[in-house]
C-alpha positions in Angstrom: 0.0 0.0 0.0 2.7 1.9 0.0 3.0 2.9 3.6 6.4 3.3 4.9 8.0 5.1 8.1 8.2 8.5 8.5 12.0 9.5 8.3 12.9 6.3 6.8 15.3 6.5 3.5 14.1 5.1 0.2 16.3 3.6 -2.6 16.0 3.6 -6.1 13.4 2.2 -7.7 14.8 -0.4 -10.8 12.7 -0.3 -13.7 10.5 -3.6 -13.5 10.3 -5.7 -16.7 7.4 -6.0 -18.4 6.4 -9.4 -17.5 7.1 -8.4 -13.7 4.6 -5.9 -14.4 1.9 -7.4 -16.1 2.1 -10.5 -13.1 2.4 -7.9 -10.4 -0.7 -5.6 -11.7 -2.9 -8.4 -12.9 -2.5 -10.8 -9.9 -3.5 -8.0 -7.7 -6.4 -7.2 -10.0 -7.5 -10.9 -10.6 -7.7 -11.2 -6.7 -9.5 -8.0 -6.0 -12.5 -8.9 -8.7 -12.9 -12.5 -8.1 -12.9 -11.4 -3.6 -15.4 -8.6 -4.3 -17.6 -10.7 -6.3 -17.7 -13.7 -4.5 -18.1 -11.4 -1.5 -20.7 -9.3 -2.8 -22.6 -11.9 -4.0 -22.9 -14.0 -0.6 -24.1 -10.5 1.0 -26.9 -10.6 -1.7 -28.0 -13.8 -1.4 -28.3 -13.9 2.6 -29.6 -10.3 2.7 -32.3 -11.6 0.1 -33.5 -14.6 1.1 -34.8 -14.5 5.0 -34.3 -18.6 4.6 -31.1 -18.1 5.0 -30.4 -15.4 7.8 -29.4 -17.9 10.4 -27.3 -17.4 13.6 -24.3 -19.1 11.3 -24.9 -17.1 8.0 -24.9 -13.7 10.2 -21.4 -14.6 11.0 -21.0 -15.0 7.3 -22.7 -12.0 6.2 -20.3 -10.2 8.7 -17.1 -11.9 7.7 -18.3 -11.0 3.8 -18.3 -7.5 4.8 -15.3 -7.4 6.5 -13.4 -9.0 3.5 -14.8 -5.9 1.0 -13.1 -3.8 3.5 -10.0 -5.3 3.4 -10.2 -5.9 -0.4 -11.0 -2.1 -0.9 -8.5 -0.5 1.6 -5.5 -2.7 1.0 -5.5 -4.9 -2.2 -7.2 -2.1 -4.4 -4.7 1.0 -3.9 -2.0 -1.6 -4.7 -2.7 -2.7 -7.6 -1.2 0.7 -9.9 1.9 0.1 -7.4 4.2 -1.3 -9.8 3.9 1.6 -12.2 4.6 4.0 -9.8 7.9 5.4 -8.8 9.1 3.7 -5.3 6.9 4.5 -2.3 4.9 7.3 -4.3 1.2 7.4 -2.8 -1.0 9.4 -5.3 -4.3 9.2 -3.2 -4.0 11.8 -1.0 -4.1 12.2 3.0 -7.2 11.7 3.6 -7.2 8.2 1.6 -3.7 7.5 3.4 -5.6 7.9 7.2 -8.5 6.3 5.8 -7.1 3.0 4.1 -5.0 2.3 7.0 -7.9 2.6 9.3 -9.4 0.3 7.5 -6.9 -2.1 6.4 -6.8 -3.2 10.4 -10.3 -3.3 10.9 -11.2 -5.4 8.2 -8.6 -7.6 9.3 -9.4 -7.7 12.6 -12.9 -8.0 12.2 -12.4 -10.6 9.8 -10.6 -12.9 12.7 -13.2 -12.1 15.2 -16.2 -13.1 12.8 -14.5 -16.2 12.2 -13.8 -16.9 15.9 -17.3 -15.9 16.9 -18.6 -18.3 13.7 -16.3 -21.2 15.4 -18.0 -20.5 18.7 -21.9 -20.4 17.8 -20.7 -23.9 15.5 -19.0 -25.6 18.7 -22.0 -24.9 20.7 -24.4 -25.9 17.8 -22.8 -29.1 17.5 -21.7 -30.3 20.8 -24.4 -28.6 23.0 -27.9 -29.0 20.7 -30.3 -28.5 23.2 -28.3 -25.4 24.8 -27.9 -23.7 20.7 -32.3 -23.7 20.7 -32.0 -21.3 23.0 -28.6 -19.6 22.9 -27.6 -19.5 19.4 -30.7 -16.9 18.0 -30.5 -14.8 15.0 -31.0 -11.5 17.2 -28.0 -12.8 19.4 -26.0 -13.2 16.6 -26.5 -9.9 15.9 -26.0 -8.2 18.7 -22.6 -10.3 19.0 -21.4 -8.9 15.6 -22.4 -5.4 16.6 -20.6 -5.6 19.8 -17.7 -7.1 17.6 -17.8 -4.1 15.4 -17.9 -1.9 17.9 -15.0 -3.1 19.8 -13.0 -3.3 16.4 -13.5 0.4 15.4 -12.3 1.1 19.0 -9.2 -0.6 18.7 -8.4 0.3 15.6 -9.2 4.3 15.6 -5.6 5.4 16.8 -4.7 4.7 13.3 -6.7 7.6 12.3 -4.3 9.6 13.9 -0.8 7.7 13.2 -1.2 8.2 9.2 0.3 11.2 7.3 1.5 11.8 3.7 4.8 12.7 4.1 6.5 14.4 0.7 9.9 13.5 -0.1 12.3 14.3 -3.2 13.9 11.3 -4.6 16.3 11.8 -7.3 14.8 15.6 -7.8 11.3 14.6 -7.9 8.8 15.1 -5.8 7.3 12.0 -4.2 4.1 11.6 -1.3 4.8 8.8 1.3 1.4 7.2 3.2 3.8 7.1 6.4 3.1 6.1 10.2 3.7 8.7 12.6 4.4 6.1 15.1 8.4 5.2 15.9 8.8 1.9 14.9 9.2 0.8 18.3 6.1 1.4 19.5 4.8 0.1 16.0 6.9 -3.1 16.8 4.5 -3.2 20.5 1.3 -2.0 18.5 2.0 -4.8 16.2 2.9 -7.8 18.2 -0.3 -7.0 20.6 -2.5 -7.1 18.1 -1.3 -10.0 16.2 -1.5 -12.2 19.4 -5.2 -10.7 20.8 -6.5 -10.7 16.7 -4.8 -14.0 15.2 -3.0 -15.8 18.2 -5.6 -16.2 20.1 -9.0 -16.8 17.9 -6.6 -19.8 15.9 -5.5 -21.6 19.4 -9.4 -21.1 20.6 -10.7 -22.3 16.8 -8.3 -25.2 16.8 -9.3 -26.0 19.9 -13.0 -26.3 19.1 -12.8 -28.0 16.4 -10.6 -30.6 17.7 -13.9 -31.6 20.3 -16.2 -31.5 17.1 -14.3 -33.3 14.8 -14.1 -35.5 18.1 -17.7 -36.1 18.4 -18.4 -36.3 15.4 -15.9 -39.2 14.9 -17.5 -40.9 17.7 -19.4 -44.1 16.6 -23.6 -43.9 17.4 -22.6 -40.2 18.6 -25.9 -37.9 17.5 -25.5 -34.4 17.2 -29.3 -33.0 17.8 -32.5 -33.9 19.6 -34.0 -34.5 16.5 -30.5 -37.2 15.5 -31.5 -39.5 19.3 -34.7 -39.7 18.2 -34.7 -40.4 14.8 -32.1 -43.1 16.0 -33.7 -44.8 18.6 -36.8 -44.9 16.3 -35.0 -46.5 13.3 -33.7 -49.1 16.3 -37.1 -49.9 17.3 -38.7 -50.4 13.9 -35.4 -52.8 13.3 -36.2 -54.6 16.3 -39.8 -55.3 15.1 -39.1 -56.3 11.5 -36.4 -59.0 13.5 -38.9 -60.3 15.5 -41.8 -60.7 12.6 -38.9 -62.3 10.9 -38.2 -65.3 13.2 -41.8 -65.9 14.0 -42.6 -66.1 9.9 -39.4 -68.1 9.6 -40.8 -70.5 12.7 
């Protein structure tokens, strides 16, 4: 995105080849279409349909939105990168605060959709009688408003740690997105939210999934109401057509 560190020196650019330029442009692009779209259309879909606004699908529908965030504020502004002179960033300061604001909350929200998704799963799975009641379509809402909430929280320092910085580079004039943070306290900044937004929601995920993937692995091990009784039925009918059986057979 072309965000560097305020005082920090830049180098020369080289002149790419054109094959380096037309894989470093078009992946970009070819990513950003095919994310938005896919995105966009799962929003439509669930938003559409009432069927399909379940507890689960809200954590979809947040995670979709999240991703459109991400995909606009950080893959899009890259993708004329190549044909620019080094570090150059020709959107201006108010796109420099803004995509940097929401490059982290995209992110971050993204990880806390899916954690919250693995959650409201776990509890569907392993605890069926307990989800009737606790995993509700208002719930899941509220949850992913909270989570929002909490997200732009975090994330608004950046709105104040973003400049355009000009610079001259080999007599031309070049603008820098740049943090106003030291890279120290970047480096604390960083690691704190790498463990709290990633650490953590992949140990608790892999965690939950292990006991799912455990139950579900378990032999005669139903995972709703509606699965014991549908078993012990089938078991009963079984035991009648084996009786009938031996006494046509005797």
């Amino acid at each position: 995105m072309g965000v560097t560190y305020e005082n920090d020196t830049l180098d020369t650019k080289p002149i790419p080849s054109l094959e380096y330029t037309i894989v470093a442009v078009g992946l970009p692009l070819l990513i950003f279409i095919i994310g938005l779209a896919g995105n966009i259309l799962v929003i439509v879909v669930i938003v559409r349909r009432r069927s399909l606004q379940t507890p689960t699908n809200c954590y979809l529908l947040s995670l979709c939105f999240a991703d459109c965030i991400l995909l606009l504020s950080s893959n899009l502004p890259t993708i004329p990168e190549p044909l620019l002179p080094a570090e150059d960033w020709p959107y201006g300061s108010f796109m420099c605060t803004l995509c940097v604001f929401l490059g982290y909350l995209g992110a971050n929200v993204s990880s806390l959709s899916i954690g919250a998704f693995t959650v409201e799963r776990y509890i569907g799975i392993c605890h069926s009688l307990k989800a009737q009641t606790i995993c509700t379509v208002s719930r899941a809402r509220r949850i992913i408003l909270a989570l929002w909430t909490i997200a732009v929280l975090y994330c608004s320092p950046w709105l104040a740690l973003a400049k355009v910085v000009p610079t001259y580079r080999n007599n031309t004039l070049v603008y820098s997105c740049t943090y106003t943070l030291k890279r120290y306290y970047y480096g604390i900044y960083y690691v704190f939210d790498f463990l709290v937004f990633y650490v953590v929601p992949l140990g608790l995920s892999s965690v939950l999934y292990f006991f799912m993937i455990r139950l579900l692995l378990k032999d005669g091990a139903p995972r709703t109401h509606e699965d014991r009784f549908l078993r012990h039925r089938s078991r009963g009918v079984v035991a009648r057509m084996q009786v009938r059986l031996l006494i046509l057979i005797s």
